[in-house]
C-alpha positions in Angstrom: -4.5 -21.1 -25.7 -3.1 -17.9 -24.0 0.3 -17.6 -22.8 1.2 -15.9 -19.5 2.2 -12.9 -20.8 -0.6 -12.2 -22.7 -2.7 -13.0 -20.0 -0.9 -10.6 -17.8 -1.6 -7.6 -20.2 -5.3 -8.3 -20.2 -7.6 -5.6 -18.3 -8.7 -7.0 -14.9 -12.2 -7.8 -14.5 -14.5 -6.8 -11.7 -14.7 -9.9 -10.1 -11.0 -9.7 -9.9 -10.8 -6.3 -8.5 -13.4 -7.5 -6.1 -11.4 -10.0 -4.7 -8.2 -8.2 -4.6 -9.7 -5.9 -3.0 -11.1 -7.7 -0.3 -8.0 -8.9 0.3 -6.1 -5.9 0.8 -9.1 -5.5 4.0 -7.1 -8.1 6.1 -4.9 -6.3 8.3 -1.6 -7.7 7.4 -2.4 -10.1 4.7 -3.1 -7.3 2.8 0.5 -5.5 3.5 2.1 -8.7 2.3 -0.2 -9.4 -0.8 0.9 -5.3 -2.0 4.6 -7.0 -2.0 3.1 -9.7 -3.8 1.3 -8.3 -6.2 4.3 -5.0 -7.1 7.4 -7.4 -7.3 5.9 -10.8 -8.4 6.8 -12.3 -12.0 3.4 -13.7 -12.9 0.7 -11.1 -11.7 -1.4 -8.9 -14.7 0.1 -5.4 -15.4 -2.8 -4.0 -14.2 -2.7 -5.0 -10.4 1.2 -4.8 -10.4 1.0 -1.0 -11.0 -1.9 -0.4 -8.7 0.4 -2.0 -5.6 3.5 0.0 -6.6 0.9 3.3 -6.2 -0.7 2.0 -3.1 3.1 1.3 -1.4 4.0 4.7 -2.5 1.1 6.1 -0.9 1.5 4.1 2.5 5.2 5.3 2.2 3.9 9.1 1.6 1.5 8.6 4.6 3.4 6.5 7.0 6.4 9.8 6.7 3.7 12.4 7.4 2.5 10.3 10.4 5.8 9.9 11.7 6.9 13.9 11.1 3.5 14.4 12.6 4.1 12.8 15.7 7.7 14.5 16.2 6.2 18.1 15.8 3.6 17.0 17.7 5.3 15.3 20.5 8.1 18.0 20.3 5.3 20.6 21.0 4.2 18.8 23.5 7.2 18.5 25.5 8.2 22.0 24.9 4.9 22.7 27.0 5.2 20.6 30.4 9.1 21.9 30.3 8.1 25.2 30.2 4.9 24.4 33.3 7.6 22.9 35.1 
């Protein structure tokens, strides 16, 4: 019988990916499961390392959104000052 930990540093099937990755589809569900799967104990290797990529990638996006929206917006009131 396998222990945990050798389980855990077995490849992921596709069936597996499958399902995480529908998962990750529901809105917030999915947000919570990337927690789940990065910082829990007993998830494979595998999937812990693809949810620590994928919550540096939302962090990488979400900040380019948000410096987006400040040049943008920035810009933007610049313009109706300068109509007014």
């Amino acid at each position: 019988m396998e222990t945990i930990e050798n389980a855990n540093q077995k490849p992921m099937s596709v069936k597996d990916w499958l399902i995480t990755l529908l998962l990750m589809a529901i809105p917030v569900v999915g947000i919570v499961l990337l927690f789940v799967y990065a910082f829990g104990n007993n998830e494979n290797v595998n999937k812990q390392n693809w949810a620590k990529a994928q919550l540096i990638m939302l962090a990488i996006v979400f900040a380019i959104v948000i410096f987006c929206l400040i040049l943008f917006g920035s810009i933007f009131a610049a313009a109706m000052a300068a109509n007014s």
